[in-house]
MIMARRO-365446 format. One record per residue (C-alpha): residue in one letter; z, y negated, x. Coordinates in steps of 0.2 Angstrom, whole numbers. Example, Ala and Ser with C-alpha at 12.3 -4.5 7.8 and 13.67 -1.06 7.14 Angstrom:
aa = a&Z = 39&Y = 22&X = 62
aa = s&Z = 36&Y = 5&X = 68
END
This chain:
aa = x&Z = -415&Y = 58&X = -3
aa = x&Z = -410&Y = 61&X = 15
aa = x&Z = -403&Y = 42&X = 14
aa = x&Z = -393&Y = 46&X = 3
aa = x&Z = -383&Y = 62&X = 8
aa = x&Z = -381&Y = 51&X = 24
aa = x&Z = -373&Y = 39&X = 12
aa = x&Z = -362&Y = 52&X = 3
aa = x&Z = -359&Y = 60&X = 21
aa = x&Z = -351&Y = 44&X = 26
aa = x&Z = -340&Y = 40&X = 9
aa = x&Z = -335&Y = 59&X = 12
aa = x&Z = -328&Y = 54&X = 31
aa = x&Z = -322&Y = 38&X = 28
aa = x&Z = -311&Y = 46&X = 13
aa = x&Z = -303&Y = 60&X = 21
aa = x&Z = -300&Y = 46&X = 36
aa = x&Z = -290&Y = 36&X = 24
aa = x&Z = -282&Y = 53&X = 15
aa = x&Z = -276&Y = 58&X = 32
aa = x&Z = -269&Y = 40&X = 34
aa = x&Z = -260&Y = 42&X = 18
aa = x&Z = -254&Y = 60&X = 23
aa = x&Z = -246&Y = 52&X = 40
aa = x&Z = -238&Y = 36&X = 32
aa = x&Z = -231&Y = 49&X = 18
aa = x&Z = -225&Y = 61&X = 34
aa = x&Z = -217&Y = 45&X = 42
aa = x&Z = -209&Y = 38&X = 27
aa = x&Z = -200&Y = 56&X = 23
aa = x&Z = -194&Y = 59&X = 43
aa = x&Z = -187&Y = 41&X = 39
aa = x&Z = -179&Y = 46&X = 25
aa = x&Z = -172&Y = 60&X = 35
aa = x&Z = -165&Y = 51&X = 48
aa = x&Z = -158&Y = 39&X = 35
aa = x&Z = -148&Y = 54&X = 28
aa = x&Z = -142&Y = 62&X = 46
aa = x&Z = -135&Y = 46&X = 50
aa = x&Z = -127&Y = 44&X = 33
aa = x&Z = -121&Y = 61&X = 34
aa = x&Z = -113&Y = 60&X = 50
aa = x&Z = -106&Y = 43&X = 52
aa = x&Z = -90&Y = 42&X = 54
aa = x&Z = -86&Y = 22&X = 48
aa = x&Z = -93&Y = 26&X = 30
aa = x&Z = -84&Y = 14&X = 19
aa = x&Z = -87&Y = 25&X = 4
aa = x&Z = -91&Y = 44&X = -4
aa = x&Z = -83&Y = 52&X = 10
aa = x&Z = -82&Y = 71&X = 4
aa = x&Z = -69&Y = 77&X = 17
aa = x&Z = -69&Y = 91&X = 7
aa = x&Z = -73&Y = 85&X = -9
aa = x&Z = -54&Y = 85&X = -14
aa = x&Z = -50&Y = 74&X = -29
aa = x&Z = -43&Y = 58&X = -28
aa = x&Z = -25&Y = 56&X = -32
aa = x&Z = -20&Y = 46&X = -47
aa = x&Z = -1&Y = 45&X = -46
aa = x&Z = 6&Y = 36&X = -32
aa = x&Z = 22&Y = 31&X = -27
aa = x&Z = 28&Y = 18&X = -17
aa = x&Z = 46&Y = 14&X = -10
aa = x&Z = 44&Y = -4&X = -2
aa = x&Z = 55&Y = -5&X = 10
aa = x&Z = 60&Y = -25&X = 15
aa = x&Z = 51&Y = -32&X = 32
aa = x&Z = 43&Y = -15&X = 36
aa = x&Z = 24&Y = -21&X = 31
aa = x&Z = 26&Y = -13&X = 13
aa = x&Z = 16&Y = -29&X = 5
aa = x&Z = 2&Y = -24&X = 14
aa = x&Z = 2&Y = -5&X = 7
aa = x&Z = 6&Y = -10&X = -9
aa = x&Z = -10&Y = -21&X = -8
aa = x&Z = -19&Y = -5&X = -6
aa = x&Z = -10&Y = 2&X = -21
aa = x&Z = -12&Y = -12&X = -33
aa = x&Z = -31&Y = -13&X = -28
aa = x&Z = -34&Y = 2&X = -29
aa = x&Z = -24&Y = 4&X = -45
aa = x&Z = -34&Y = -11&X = -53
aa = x&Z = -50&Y = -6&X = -52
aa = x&Z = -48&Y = 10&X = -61
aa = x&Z = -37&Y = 3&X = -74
aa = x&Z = -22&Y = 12&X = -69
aa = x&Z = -7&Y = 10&X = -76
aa = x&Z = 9&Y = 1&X = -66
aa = x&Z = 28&Y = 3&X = -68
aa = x&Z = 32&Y = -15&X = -68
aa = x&Z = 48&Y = -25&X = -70
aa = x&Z = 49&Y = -39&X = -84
aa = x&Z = 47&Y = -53&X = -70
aa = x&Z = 47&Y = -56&X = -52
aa = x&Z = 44&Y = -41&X = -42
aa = x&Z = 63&Y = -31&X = -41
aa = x&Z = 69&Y = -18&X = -52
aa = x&Z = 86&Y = -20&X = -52
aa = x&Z = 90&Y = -15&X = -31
aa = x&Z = 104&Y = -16&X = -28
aa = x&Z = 107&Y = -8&X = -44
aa = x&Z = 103&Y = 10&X = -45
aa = x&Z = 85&Y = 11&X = -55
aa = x&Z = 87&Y = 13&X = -74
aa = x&Z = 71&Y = 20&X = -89
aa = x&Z = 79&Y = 4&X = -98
aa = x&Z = 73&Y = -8&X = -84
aa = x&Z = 55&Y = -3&X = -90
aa = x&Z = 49&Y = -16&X = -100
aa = x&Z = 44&Y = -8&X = -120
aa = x&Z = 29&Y = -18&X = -122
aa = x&Z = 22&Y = -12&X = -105
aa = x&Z = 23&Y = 8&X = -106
aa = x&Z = 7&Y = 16&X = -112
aa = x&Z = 4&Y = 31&X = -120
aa = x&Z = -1&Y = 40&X = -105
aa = x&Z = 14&Y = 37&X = -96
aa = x&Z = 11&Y = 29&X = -76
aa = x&Z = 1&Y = 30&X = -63
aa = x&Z = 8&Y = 20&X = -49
aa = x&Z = 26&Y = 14&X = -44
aa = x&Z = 24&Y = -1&X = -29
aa = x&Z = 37&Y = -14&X = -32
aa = x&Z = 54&Y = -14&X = -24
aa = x&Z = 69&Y = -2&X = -30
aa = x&Z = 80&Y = 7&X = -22
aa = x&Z = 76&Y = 26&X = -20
aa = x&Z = 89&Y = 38&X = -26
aa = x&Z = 88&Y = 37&X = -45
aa = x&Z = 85&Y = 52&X = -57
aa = x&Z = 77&Y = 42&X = -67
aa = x&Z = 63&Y = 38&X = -55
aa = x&Z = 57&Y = 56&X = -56
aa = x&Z = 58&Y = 58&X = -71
aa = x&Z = 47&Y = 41&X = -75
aa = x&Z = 33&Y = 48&X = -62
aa = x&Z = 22&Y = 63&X = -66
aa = x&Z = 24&Y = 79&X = -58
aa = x&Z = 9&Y = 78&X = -45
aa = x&Z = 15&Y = 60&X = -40
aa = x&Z = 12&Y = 59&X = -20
aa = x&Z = 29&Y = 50&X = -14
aa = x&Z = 27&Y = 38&X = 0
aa = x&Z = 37&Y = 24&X = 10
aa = x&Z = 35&Y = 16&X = 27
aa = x&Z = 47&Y = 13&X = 42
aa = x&Z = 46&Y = -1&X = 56
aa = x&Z = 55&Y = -3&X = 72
aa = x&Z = 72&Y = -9&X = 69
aa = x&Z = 74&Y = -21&X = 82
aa = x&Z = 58&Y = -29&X = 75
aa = x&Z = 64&Y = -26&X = 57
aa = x&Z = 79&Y = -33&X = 60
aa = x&Z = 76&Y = -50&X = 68
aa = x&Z = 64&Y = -52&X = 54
aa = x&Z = 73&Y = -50&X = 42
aa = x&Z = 86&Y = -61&X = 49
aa = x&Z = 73&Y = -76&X = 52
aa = x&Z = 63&Y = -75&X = 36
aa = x&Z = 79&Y = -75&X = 23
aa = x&Z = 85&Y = -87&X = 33
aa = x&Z = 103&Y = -76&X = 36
aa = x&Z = 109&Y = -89&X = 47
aa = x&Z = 113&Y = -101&X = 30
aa = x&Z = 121&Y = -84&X = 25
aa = x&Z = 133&Y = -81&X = 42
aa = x&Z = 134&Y = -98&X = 49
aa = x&Z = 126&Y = -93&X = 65
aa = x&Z = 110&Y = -90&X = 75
aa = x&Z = 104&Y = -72&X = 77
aa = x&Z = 109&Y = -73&X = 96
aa = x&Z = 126&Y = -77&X = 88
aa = x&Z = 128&Y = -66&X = 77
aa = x&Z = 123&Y = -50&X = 89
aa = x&Z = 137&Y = -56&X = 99
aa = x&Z = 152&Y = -55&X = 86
aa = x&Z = 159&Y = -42&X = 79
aa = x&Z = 168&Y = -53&X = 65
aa = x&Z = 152&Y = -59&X = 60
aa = x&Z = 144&Y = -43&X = 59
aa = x&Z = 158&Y = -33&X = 49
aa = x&Z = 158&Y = -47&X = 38
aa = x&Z = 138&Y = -46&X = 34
aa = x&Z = 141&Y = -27&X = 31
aa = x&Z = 151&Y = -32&X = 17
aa = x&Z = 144&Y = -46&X = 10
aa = x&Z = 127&Y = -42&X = 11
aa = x&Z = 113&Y = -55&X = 8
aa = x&Z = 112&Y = -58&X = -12
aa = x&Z = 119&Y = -41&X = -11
aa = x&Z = 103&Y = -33&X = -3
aa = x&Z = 102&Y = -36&X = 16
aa = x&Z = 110&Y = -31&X = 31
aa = x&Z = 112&Y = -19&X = 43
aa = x&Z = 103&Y = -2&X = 42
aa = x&Z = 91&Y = -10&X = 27
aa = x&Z = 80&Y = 4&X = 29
aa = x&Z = 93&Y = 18&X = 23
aa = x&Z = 99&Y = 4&X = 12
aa = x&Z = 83&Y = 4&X = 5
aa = x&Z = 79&Y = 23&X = 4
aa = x&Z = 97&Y = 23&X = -5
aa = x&Z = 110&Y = 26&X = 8
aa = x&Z = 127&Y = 20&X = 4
aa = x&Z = 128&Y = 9&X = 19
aa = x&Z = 145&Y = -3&X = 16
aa = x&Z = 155&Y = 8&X = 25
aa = x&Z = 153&Y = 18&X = 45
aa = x&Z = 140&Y = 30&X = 46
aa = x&Z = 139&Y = 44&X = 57
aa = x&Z = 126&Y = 55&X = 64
aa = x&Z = 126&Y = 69&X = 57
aa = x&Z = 128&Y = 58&X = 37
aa = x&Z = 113&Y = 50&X = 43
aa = x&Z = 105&Y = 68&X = 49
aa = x&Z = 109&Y = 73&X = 32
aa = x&Z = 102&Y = 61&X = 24
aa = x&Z = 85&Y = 61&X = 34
aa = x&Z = 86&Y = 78&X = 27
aa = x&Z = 83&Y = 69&X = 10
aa = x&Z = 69&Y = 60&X = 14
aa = x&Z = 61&Y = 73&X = 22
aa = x&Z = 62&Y = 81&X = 7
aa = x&Z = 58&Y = 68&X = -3
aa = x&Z = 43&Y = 60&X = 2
aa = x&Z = 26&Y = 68&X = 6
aa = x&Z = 21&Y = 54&X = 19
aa = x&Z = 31&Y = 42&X = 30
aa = x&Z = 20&Y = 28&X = 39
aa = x&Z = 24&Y = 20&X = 53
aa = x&Z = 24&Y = -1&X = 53
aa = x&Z = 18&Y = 1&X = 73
aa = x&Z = 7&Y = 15&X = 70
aa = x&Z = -1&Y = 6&X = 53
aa = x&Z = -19&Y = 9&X = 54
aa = x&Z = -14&Y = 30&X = 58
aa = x&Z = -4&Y = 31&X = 43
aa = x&Z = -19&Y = 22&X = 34
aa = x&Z = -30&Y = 35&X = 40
aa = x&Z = -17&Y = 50&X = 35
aa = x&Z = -13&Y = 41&X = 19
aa = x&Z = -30&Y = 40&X = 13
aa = x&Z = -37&Y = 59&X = 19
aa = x&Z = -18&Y = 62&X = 9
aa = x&Z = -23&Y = 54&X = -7
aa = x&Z = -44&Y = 59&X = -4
aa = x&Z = -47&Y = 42&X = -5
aa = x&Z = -61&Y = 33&X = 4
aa = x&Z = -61&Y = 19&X = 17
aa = x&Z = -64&Y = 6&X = 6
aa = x&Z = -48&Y = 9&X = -3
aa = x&Z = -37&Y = 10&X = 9
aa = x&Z = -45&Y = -7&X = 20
aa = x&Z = -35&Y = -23&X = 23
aa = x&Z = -30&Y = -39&X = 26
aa = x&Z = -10&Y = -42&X = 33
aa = x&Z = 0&Y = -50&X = 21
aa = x&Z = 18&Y = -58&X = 25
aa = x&Z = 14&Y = -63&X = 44
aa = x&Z = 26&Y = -72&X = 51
aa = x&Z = 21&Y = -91&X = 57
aa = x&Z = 23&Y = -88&X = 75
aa = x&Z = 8&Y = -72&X = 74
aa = x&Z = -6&Y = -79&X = 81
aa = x&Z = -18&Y = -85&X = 67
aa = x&Z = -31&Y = -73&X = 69
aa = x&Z = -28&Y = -59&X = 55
aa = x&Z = -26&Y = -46&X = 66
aa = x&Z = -6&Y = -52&X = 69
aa = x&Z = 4&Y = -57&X = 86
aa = x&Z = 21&Y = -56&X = 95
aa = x&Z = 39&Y = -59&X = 93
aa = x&Z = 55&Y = -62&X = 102
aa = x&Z = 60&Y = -44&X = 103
aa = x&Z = 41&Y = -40&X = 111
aa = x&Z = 42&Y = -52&X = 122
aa = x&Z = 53&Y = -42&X = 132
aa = x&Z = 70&Y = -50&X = 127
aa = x&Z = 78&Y = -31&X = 132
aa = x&Z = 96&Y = -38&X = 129
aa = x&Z = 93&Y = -46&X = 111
aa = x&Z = 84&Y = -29&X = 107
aa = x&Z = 98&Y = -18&X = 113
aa = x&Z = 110&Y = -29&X = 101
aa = x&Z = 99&Y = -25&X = 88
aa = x&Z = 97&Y = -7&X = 91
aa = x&Z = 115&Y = -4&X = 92
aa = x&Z = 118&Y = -13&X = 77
aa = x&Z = 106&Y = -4&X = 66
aa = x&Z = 109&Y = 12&X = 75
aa = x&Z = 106&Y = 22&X = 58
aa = x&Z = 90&Y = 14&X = 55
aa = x&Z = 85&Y = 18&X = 73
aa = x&Z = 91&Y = 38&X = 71
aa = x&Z = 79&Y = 36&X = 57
aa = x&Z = 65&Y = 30&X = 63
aa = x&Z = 65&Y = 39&X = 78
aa = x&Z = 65&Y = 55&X = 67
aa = x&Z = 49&Y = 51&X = 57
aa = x&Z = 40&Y = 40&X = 72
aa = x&Z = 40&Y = 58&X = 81
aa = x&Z = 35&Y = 67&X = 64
aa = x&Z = 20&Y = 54&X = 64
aa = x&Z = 13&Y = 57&X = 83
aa = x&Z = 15&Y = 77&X = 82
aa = x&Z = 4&Y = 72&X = 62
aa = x&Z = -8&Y = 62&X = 74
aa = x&Z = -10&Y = 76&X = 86
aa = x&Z = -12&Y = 91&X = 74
aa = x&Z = -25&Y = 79&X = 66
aa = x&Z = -33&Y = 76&X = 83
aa = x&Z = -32&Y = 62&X = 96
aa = x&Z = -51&Y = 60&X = 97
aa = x&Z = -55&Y = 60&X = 79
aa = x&Z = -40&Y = 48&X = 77
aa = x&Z = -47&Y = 36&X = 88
aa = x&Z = -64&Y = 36&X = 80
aa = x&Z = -58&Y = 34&X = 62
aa = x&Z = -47&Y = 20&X = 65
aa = x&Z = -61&Y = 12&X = 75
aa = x&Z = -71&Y = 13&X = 58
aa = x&Z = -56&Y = 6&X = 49
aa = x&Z = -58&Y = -9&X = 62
aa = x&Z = -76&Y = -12&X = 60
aa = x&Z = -75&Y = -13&X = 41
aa = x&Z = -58&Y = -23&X = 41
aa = x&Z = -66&Y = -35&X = 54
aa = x&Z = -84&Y = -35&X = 42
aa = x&Z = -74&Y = -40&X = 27
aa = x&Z = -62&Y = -53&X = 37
aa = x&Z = -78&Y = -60&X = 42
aa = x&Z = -87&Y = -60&X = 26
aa = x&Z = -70&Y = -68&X = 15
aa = x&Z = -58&Y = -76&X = 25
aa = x&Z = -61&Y = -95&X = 31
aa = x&Z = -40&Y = -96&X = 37
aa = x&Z = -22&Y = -91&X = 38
aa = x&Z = -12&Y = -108&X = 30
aa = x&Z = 4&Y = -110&X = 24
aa = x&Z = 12&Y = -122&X = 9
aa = x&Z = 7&Y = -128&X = -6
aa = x&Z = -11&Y = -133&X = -2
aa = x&Z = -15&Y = -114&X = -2
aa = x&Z = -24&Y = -104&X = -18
aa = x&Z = -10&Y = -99&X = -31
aa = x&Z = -18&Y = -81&X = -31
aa = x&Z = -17&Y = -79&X = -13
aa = x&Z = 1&Y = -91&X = -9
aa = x&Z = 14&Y = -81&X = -3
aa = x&Z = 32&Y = -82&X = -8
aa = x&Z = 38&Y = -89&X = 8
aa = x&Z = 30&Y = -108&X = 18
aa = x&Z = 37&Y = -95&X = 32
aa = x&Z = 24&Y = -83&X = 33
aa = x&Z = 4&Y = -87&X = 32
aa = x&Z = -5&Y = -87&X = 18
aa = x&Z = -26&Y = -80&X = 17
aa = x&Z = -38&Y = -94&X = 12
aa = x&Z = -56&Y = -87&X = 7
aa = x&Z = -70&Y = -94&X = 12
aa = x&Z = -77&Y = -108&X = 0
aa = x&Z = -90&Y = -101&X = -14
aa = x&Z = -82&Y = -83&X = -10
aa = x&Z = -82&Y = -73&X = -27
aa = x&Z = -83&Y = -57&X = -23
aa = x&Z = -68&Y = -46&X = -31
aa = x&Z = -66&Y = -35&X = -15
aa = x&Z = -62&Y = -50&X = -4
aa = x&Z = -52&Y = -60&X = -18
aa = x&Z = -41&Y = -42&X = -23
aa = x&Z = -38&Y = -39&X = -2
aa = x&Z = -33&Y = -58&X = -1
aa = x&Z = -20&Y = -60&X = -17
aa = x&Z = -2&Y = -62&X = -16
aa = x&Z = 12&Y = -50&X = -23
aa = x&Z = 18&Y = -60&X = -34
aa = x&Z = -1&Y = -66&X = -40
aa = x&Z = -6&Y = -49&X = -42
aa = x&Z = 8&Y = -41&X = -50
aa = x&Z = 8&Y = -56&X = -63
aa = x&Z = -12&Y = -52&X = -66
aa = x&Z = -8&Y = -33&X = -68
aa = x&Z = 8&Y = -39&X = -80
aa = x&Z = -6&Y = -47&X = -93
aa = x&Z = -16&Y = -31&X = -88
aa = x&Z = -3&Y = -18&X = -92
aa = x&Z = 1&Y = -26&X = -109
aa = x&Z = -14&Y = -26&X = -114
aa = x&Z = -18&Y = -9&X = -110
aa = x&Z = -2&Y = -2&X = -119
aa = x&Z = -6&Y = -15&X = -134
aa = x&Z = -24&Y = -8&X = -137
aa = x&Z = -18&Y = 8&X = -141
aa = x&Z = -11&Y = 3&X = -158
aa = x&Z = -1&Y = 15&X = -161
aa = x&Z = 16&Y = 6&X = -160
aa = x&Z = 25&Y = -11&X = -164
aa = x&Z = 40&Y = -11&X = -155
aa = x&Z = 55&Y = -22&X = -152
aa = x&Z = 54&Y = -35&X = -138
aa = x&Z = 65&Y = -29&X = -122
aa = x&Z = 75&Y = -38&X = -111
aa = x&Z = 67&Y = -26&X = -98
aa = x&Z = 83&Y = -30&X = -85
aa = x&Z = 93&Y = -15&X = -86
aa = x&Z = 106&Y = -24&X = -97
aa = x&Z = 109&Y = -14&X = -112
aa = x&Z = 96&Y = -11&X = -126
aa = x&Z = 99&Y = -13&X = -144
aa = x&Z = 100&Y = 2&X = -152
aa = x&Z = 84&Y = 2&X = -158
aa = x&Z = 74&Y = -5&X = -145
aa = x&Z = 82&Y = 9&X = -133
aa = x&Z = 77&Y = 21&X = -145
aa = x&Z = 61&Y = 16&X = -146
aa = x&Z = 57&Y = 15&X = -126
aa = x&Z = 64&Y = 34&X = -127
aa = x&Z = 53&Y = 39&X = -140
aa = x&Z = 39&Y = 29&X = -129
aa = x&Z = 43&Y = 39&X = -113
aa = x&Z = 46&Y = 54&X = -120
aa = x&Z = 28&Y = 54&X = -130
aa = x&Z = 21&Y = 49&X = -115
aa = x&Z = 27&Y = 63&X = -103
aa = x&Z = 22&Y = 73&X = -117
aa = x&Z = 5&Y = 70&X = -117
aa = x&Z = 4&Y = 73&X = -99
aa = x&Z = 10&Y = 90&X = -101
aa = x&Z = -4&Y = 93&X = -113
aa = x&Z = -15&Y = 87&X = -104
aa = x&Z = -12&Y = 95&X = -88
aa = x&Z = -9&Y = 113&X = -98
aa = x&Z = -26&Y = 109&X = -105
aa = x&Z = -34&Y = 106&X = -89
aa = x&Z = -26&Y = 124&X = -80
aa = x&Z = -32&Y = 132&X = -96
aa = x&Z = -49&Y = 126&X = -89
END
């Protein structure tokens, strides 16, 4: 008997021995656990489901791409983020222009490619100014472009459309006589570029001389206009201000440059030109060329450090370090190259042998690093299929076909795309009363 309550005394120790063991490794996974969330909660290079407020994410986006000024790159963002929730685009019948230098038109809009609900997103090149544009975009559409050093924009431009096949001389020639340069301001390159092409861009009657306080007025108009301006030298900042803006998250707003010119080192993270070489006499040409582009980007370049400071140096620093981190992961992770030619990818080719293309990694298949890596003109043909699609599965129309140009409709077919557009802003506005109703 006393054997055995020795026995049970023992099982009795040796389980509450392994009961506390459980209790510690319980208490040790949970302070874990804890640990695990602190960091979570306070790290500041989250890539994803950053509250900041837990705003909600805007929908309606637009764009104005301005030429040489790193707006491929942005639009990437768009067009990504656009894709993956099955937004719907504003997109020209083919290539990537509507109309520019023509004024933009509702009959530019192909038929077969406006949904019910109207559009999301607006990211392929026009020139701002039109009524029409506001009234294709929802109410709540945030408007953005970006602006880029016009010495830097200028030269380019210049070398990348080849201008010197357009003016018979070199850049260095060309800054240096006037002739040349009043002829280029009225004979613009296939009627689009020039000098000042940012206020071109942004809708500026630039053919004839432009004075100060024209282009102080019509900085006025952008300022009123737009709802952020980023800043080509200042990318990763405006990246940061676009996506707290918007209430995105990192992830959406990560990327890879697109449109590098050749002579940028091949490293993804881009290089140097003539102009930042310290050529100070090729960039004061340039400047006093482009002397309206310049009074407007000194304008919004200030508007963009005071933004910085109000938003805080420190916490600037820290959020475009984390913006770093994940764009060097993901550059890491997809991207084998920069090439040029005909051997890359189609989905990643550029337009131009001139600039570098991305080639991913071999047996690379994830999406994000495919959707980062594409080309416009790829990527705006894939959201083309997309969009049709998307407006076909509605069946609720049969429509005309479009010539989607901005040449003059049929009767019916201009009838129809009316009866489209008006039904679609309709339903916004139901939808929107029935959400305020809540």
């Amino acid at each position: 008997m006393t054997c055995r309550a020795h026995d049970y005394k023992a099982l009795l120790k040796n389980s509450l021995r392994k009961w506390d063991l459980r209790k510690w490794a319980v208490f040790l996974v949970l302070l874990l656990m804890l640990v695990s969330l602190h960091i979570f909660l306070t790290n500041r290079t989250r890539f994803s489901n950053e509250c900041r407020g837990c705003c909600r994410p805007a929908l309606n986006v637009f764009l104005l791409k301005t030429h040489k000024c790193a707006g491929s790159t942005v639009q990437n963002v768009l067009m990504r983020f656009g894709d993956r929730r099955n937004l719907s685009f504003a997109l020209p019948r083919e290539g990537n222009y509507f109309g520019h230098p023509k004024p933009f038109s509702l009959s530019m809009i192909p038929a077969d490619m406006i949904p019910p609900w109207g559009f999301n997103i607006f990211c392929h090149h026009v020139r701002f100014g039109s009524d029409d544009l506001r009234r294709l975009m929802p109410p709540d559409t945030v408007f953005i472009t970006i602006l880029r050093d016009p010495a830097r924009l200028f030269e380019s431009l210049y070398l990348y459309y080849h201008l010197e096949n357009h003016t018979g001389v070199s850049l260095e020639a060309f800054l240096k006589s006037d002739t040349k340069q009043r002829w280029l301001d009225t004979h613009r390159f296939a009627a689009r570029f020039g000098r000042n092409q940012m206020l071109f861009d942004l809708g500026m009657d630039t053919s004839g001389h432009t004075n100060d306080s024209e282009v102080d007025a019509f900085i006025q108009h952008i300022e009123d206009s737009f709802h952020l301006v980023l800043i080509a030298e200042l990318f990763d900042e405006s990246l940061i201000l676009l996506r707290d803006l918007l209430c995105w998250d990192t992830q959406d707003v990560v990327y890879f440059e697109h449109n590098q010119r050749m002579q940028k080192a091949a490293t993804g993270n881009g290089g140097s030109n003539d102009v930042d070489k310290g050529n100070s006499a090729l960039r004061h040409q340039m400047e006093r060329y482009n002397a309206g582009d310049g009074r407007l980007y000194r304008h919004f370049r200030q508007k963009m450090e005071r933004l910085i400071d109000e938003y805080g140096r420190k916490r600037m620093r820290q959020e475009v370090d984390g913006l770093k981190l994940w764009k060097s992961l993901l550059y890491e992770h997809c991207v084998e190259k920069l090439d040029s030619g005909r051997t890359v990818a189609y989905e990643t080719r550029e337009y131009s042998d001139d600039v570098y293309s991305i080639v991913l990694r071999s047996g690379v298949n994830n999406r994000l690093c495919l959707d980062m890596a594409r080309a416009e003109l790829p990527y705006t043909e894939r959201l083309r299929r997309k969009q049709r699609l998307l407006a076909r599965s509605s069946h609720w129309w049969t429509l005309p076909w479009s010539s989607g140009d901005g040449a003059p409709d049929e009767p019916a077919v201009a009838s129809t795309r009316g009866h489209l557009l008006r039904r679609a802003v309709n339903a916004r506005q139901r939808a929107r009363r029935r959400v305020a109703k809540g």
